[in-house]
FIFIMI-820689 format. One record per atom (N, C-alpha, C): chain; atom name; z, x, y. Coordinates in Angstrom, 3 decimals, always signed. Each point is the difference from the previous one (the first is absolute). Layout:
<atoms>
<atom chain="A" name="CA" z="Z" x="X" y="Y"/>
...
</atoms>
This chain:
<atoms>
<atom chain="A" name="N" z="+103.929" x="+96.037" y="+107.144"/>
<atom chain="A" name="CA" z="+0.155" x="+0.319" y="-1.396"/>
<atom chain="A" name="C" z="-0.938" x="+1.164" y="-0.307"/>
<atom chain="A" name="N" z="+0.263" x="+0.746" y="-0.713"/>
<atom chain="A" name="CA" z="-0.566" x="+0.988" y="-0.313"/>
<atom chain="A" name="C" z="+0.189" x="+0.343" y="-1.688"/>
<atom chain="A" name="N" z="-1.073" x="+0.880" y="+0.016"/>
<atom chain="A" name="CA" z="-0.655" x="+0.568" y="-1.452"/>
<atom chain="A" name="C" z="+0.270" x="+1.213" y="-0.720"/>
<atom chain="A" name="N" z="+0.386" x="-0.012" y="-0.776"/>
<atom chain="A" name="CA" z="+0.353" x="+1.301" y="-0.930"/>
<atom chain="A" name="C" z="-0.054" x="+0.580" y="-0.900"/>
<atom chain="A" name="N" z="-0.906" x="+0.617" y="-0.804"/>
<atom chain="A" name="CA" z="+0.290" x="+0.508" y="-1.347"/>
<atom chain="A" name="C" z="+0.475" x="+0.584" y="-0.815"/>
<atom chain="A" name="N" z="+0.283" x="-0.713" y="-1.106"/>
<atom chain="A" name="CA" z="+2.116" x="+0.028" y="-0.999"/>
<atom chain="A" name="C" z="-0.525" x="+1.111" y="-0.508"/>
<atom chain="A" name="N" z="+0.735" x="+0.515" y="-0.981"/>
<atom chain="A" name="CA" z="-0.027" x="+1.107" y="-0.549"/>
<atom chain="A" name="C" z="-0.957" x="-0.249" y="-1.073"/>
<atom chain="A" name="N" z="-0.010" x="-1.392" y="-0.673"/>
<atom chain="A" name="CA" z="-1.002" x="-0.281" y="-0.613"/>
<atom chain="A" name="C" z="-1.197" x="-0.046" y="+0.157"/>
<atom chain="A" name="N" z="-0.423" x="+0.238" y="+1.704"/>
<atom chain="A" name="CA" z="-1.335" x="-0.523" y="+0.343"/>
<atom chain="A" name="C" z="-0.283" x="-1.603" y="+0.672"/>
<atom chain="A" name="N" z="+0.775" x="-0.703" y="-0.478"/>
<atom chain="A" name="CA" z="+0.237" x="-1.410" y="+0.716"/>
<atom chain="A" name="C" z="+0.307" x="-0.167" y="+0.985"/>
<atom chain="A" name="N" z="-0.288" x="-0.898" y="+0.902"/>
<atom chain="A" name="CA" z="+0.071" x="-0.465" y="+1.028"/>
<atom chain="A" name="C" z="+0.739" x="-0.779" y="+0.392"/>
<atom chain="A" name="N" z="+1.460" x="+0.898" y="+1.237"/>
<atom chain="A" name="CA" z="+1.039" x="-1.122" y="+0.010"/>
<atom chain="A" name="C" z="-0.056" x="-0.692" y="+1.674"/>
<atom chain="A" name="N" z="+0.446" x="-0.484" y="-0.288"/>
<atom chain="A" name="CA" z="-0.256" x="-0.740" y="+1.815"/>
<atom chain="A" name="C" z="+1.313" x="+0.244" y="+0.379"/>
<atom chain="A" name="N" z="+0.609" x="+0.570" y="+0.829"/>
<atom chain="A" name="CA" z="+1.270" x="+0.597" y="+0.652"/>
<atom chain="A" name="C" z="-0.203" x="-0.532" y="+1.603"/>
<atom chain="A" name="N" z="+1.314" x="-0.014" y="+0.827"/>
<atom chain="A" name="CA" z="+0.183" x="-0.321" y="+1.200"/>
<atom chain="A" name="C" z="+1.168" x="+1.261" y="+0.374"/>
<atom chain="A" name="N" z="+0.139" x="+0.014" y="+1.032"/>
<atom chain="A" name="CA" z="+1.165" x="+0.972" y="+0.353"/>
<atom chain="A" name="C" z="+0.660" x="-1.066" y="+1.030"/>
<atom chain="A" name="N" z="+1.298" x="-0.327" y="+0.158"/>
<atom chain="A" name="CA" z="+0.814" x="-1.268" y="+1.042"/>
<atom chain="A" name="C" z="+0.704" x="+1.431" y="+0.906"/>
<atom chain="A" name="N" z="-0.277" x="+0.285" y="+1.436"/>
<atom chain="A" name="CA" z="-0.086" x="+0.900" y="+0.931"/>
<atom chain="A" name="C" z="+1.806" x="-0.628" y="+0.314"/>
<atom chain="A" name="N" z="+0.835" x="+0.572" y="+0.445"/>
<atom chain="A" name="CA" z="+1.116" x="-0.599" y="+0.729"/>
<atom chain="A" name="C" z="+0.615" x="+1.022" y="+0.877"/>
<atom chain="A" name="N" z="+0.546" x="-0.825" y="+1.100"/>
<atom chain="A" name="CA" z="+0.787" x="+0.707" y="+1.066"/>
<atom chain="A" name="C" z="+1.305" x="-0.670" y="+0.121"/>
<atom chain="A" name="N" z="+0.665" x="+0.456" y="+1.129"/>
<atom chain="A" name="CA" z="+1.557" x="-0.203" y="+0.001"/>
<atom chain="A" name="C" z="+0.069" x="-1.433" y="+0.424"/>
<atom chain="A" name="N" z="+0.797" x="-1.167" y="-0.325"/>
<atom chain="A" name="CA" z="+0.274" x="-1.047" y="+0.432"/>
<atom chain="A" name="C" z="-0.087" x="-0.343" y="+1.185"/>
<atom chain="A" name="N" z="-0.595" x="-1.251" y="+0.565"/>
<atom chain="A" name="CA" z="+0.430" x="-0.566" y="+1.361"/>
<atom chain="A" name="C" z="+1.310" x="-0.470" y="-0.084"/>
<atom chain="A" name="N" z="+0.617" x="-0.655" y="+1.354"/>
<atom chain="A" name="CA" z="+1.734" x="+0.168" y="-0.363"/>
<atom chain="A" name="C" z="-0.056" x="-1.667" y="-0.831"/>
<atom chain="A" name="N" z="-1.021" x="-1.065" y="-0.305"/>
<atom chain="A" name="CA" z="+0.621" x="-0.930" y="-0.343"/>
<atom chain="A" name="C" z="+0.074" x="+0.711" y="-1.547"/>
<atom chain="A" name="N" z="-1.053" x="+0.753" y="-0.523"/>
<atom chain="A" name="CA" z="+0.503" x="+0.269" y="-1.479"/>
<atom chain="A" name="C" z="+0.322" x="+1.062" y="-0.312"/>
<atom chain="A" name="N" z="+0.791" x="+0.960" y="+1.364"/>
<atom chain="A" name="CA" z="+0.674" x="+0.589" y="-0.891"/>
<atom chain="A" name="C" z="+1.454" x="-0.567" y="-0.593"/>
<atom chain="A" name="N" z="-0.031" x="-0.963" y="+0.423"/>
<atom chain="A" name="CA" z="+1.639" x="-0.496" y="-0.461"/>
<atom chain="A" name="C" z="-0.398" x="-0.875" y="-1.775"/>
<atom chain="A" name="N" z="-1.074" x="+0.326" y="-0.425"/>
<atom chain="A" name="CA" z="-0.637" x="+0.015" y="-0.957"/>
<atom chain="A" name="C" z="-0.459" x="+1.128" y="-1.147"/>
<atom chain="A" name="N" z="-0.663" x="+0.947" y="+0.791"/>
<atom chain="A" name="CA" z="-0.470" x="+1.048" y="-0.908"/>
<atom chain="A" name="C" z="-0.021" x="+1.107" y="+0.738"/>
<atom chain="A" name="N" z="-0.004" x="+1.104" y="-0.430"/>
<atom chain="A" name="CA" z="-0.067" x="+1.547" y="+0.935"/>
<atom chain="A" name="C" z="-1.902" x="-0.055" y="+0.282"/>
<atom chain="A" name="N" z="-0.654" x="-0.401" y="-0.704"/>
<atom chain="A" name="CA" z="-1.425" x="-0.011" y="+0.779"/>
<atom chain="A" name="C" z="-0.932" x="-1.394" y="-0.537"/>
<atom chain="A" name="N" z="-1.023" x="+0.216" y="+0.685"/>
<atom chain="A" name="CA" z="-0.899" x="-1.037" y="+0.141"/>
<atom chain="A" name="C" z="-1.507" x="+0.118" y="-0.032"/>
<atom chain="A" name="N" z="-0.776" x="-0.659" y="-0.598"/>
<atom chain="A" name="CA" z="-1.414" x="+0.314" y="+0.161"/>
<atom chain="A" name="C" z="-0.433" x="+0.370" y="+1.173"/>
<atom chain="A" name="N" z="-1.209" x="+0.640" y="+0.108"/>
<atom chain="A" name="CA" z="-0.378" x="+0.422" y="+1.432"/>
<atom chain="A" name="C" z="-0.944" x="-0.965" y="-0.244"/>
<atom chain="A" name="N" z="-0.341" x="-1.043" y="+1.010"/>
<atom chain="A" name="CA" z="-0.579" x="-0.903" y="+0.607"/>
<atom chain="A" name="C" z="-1.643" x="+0.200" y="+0.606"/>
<atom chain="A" name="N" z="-0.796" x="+0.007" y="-0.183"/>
<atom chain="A" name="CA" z="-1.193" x="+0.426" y="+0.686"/>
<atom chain="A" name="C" z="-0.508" x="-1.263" y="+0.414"/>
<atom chain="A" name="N" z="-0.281" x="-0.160" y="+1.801"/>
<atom chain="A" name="CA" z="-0.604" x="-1.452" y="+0.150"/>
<atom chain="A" name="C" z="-1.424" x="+0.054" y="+0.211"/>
<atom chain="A" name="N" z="-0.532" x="-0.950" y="-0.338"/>
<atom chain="A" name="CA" z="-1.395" x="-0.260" y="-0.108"/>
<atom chain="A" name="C" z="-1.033" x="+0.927" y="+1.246"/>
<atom chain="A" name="N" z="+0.509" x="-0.146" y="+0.854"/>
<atom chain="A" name="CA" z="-0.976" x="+1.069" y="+1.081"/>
<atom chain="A" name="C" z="+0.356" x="+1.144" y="-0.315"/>
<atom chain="A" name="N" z="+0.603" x="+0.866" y="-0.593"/>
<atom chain="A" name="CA" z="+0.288" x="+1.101" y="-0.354"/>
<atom chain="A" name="C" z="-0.553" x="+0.599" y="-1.492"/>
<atom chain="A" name="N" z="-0.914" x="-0.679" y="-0.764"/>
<atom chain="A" name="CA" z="-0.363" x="+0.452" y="-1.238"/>
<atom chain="A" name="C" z="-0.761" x="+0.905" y="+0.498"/>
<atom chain="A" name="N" z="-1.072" x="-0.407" y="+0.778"/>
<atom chain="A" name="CA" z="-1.211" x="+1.345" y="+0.342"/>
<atom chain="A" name="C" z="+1.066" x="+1.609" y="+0.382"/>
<atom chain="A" name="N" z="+0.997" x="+0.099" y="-0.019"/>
<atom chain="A" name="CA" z="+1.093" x="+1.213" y="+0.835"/>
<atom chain="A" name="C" z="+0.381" x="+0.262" y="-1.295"/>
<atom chain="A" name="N" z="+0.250" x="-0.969" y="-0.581"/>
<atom chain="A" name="CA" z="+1.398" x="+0.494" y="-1.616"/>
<atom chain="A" name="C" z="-0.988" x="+0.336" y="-1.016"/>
<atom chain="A" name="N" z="-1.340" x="-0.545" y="-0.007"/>
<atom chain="A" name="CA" z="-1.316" x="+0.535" y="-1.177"/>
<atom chain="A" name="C" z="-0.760" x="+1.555" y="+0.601"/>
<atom chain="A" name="N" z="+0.087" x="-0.032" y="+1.150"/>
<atom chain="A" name="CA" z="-0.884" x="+0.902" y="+0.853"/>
<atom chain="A" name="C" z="+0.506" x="+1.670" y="-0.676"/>
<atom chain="A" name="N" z="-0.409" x="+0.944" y="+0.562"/>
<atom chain="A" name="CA" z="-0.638" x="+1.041" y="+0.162"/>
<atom chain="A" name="C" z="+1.688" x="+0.925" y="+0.502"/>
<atom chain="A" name="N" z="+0.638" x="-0.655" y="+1.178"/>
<atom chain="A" name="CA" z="+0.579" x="+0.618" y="+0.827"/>
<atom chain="A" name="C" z="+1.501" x="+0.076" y="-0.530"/>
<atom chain="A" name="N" z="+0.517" x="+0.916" y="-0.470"/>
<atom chain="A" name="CA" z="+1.245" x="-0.680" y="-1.390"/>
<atom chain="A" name="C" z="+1.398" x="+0.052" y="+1.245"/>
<atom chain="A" name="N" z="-0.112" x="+0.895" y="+0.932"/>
<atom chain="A" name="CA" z="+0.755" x="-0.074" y="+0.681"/>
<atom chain="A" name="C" z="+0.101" x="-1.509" y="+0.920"/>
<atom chain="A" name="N" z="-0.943" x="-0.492" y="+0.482"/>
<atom chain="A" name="CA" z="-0.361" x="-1.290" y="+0.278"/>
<atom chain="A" name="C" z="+0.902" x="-1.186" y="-0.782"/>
<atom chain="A" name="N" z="-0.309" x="+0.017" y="-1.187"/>
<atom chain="A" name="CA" z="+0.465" x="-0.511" y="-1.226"/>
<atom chain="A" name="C" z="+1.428" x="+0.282" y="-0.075"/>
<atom chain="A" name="N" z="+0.630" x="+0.848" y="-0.035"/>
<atom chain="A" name="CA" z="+1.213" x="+0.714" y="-0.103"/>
<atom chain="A" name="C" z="+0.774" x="-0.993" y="+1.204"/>
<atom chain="A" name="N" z="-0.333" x="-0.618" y="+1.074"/>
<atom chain="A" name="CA" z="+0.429" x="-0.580" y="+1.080"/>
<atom chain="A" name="C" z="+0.038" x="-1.292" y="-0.252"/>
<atom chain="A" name="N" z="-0.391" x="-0.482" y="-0.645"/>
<atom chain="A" name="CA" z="+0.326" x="-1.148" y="-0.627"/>
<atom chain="A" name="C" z="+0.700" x="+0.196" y="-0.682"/>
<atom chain="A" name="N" z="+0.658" x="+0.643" y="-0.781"/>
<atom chain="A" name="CA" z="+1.085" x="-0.173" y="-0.904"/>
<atom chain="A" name="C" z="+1.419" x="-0.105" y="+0.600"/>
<atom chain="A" name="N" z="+0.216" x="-0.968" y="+0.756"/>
<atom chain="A" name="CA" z="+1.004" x="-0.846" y="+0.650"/>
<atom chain="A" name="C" z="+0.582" x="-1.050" y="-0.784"/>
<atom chain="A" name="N" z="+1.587" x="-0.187" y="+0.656"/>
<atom chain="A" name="CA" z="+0.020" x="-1.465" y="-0.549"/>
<atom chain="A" name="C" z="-0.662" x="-1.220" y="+0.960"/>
<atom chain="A" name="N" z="+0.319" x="-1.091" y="-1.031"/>
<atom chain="A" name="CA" z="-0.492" x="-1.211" y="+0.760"/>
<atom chain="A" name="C" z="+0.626" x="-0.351" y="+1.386"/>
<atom chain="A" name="N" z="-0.483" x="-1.126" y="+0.520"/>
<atom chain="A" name="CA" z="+1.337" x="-0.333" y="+1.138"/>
<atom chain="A" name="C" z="+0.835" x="-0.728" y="-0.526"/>
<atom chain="A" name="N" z="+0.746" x="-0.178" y="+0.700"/>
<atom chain="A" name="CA" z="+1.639" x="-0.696" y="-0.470"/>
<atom chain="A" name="C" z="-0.563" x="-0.982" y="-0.584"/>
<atom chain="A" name="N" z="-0.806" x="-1.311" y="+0.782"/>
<atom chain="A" name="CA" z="-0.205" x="-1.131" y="-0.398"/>
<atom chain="A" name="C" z="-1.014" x="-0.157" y="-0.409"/>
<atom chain="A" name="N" z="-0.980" x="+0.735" y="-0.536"/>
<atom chain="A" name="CA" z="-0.992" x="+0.362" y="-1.239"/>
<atom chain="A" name="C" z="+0.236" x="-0.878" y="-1.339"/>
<atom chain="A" name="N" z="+1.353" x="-0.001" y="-0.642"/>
<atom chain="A" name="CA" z="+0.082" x="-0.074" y="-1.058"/>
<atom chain="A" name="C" z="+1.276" x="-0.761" y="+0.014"/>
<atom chain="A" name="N" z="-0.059" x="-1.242" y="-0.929"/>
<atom chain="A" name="CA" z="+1.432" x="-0.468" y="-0.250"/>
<atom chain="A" name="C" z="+0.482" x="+0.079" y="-1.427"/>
<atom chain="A" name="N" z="+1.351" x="-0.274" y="+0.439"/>
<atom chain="A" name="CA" z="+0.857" x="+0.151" y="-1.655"/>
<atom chain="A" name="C" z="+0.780" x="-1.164" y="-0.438"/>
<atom chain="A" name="N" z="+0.018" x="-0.335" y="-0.563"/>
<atom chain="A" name="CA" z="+1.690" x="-0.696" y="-0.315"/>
<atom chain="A" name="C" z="+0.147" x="-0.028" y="-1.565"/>
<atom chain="A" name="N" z="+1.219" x="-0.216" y="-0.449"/>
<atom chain="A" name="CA" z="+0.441" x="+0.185" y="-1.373"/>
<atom chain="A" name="C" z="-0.554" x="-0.851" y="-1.020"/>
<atom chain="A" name="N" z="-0.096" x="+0.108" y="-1.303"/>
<atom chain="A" name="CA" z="-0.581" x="-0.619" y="-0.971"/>
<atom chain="A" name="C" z="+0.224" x="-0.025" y="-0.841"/>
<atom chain="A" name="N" z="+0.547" x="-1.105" y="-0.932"/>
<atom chain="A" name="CA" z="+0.648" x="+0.222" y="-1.475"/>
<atom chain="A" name="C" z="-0.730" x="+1.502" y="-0.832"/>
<atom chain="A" name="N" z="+1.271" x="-0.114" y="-1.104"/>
<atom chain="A" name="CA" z="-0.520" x="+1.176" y="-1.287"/>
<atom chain="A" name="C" z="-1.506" x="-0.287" y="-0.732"/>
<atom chain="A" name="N" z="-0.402" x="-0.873" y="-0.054"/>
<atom chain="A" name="CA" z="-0.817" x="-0.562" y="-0.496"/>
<atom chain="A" name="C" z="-1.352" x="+1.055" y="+0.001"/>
<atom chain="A" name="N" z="+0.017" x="+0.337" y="+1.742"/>
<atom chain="A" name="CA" z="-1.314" x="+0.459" y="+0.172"/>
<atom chain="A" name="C" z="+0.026" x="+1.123" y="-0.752"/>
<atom chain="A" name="N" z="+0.732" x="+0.873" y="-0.235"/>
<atom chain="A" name="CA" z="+0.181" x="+1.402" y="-0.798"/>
<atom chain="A" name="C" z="-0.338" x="-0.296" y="-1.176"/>
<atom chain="A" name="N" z="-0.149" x="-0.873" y="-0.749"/>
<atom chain="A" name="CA" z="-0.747" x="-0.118" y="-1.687"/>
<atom chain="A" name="C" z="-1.464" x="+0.201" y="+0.466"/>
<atom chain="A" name="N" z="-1.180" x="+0.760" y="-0.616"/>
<atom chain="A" name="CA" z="-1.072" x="-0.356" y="-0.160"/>
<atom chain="A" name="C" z="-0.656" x="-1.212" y="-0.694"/>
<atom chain="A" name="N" z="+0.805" x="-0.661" y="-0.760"/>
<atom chain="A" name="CA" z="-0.048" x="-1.185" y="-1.011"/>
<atom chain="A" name="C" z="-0.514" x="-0.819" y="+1.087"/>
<atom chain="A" name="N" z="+0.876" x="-0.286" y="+1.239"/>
<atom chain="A" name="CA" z="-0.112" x="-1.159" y="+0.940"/>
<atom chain="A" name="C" z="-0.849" x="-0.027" y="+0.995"/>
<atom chain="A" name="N" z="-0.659" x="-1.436" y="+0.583"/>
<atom chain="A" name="CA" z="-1.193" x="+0.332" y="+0.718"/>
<atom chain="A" name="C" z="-0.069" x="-1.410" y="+0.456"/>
<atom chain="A" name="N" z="-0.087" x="-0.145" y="+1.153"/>
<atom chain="A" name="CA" z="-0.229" x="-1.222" y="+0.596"/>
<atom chain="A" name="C" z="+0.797" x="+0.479" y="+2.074"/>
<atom chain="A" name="N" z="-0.495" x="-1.199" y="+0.782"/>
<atom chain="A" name="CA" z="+0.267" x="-0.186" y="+0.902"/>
<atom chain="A" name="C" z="+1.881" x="-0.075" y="+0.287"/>
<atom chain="A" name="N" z="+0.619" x="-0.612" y="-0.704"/>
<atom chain="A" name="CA" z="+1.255" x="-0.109" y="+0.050"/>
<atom chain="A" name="C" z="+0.743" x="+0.954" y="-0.217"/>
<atom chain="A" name="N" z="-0.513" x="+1.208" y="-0.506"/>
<atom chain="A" name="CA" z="+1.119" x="+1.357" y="-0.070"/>
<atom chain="A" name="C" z="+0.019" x="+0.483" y="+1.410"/>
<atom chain="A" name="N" z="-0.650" x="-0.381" y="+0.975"/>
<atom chain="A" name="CA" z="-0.046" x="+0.748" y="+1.552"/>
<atom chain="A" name="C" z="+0.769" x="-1.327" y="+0.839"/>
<atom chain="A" name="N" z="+0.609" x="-1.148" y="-0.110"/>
<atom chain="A" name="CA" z="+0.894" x="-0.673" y="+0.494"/>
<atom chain="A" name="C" z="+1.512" x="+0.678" y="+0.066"/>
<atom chain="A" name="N" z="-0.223" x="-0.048" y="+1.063"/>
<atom chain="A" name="CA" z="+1.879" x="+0.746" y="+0.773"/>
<atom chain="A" name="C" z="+1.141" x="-0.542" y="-1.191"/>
<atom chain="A" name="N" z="+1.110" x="+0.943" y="+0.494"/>
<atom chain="A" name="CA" z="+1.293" x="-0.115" y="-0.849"/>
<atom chain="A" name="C" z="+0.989" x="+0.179" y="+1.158"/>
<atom chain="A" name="N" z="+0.884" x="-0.781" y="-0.162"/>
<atom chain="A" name="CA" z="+0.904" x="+0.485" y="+1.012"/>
<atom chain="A" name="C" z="+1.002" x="+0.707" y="-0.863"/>
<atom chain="A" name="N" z="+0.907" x="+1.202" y="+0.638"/>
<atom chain="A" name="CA" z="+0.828" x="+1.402" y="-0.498"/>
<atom chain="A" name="C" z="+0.991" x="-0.568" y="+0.543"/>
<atom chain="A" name="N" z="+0.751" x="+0.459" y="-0.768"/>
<atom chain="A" name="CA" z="+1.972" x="-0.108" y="+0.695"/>
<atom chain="A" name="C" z="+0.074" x="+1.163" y="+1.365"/>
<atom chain="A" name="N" z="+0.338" x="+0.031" y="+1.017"/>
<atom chain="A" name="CA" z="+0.243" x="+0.494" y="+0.968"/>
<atom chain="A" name="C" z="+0.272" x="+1.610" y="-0.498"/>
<atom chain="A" name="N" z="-0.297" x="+1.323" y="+0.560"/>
<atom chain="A" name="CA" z="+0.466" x="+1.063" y="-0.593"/>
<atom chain="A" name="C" z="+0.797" x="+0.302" y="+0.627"/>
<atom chain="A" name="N" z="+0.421" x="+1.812" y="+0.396"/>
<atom chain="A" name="CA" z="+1.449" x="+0.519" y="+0.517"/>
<atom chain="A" name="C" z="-0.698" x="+0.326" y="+1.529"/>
<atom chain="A" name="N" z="-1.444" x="+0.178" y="+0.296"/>
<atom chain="A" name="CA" z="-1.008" x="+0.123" y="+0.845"/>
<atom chain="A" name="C" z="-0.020" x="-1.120" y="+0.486"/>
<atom chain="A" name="N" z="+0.064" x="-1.261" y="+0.231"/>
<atom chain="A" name="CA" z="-0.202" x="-1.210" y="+0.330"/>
<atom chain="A" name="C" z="+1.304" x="-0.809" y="+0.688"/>
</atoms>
C-alpha cells in the first residue's frame, strides 16, 4: 500500500493490482489475472533491480489457483458472509 498526496494535501492510501495474461485454467474466465508474487520473491519484487522484478511478472501455475462458479449474490457489495463462495452448478454450455 502506498501513500499519496490529493490535491488537497491529504493523505490517500492507494495500491496499484499489477496483472498479466491468464494461466489457461482462467483464461476460460477472464483475459487477465493478478500477477502473483510468492513469498521468497518479495526481497526481488521490492528490490532495486526493476528488470529483476519485471521477471516476475508471470502468470501463476496452472494449479496455483482454483475456480468454480458462484451464485449472483457475490456481485452485491450489500452481501458478506462465507456462503456466497459455495459452488453452483451451471447448465452445461455449447463448449461442454
Amino acid at each position: 500500500m502506498g501513500r499519496l498526496a490529493g490535491a488537497d494535501g491529504a493523505i490517500l492510501r492507494t495500491i496499484a493490482l499489477i496483472t498479466t495474461v491468464p494461466n489457461e485454467p482462467l483464461a476460460k474466465i477472464h483475459d487477465r489475472m493478478p500477477v502473483i508474487v510468492r513469498h521468497d520473491d518479495v526481497e526481488t519484487w521490492i528490490g532495486e533491480d526493476a528488470d529483476a522484478a519485471a521477471g516476475l511478472m508471470v502468470s501463476a501455475p496452472d494449479t496455483y489457483l482454483r475456480a468454480w462458479a458462484v451464485g449472483r449474490a457475490v456481485g452485491d457489495v450489500r452481501n458478506d458472509g462465507p456462503e456466497l463462495l459455495a459452488p453452483i452448478n451451471l447448465p452445461a454450455g455449447p463448449d461442454e
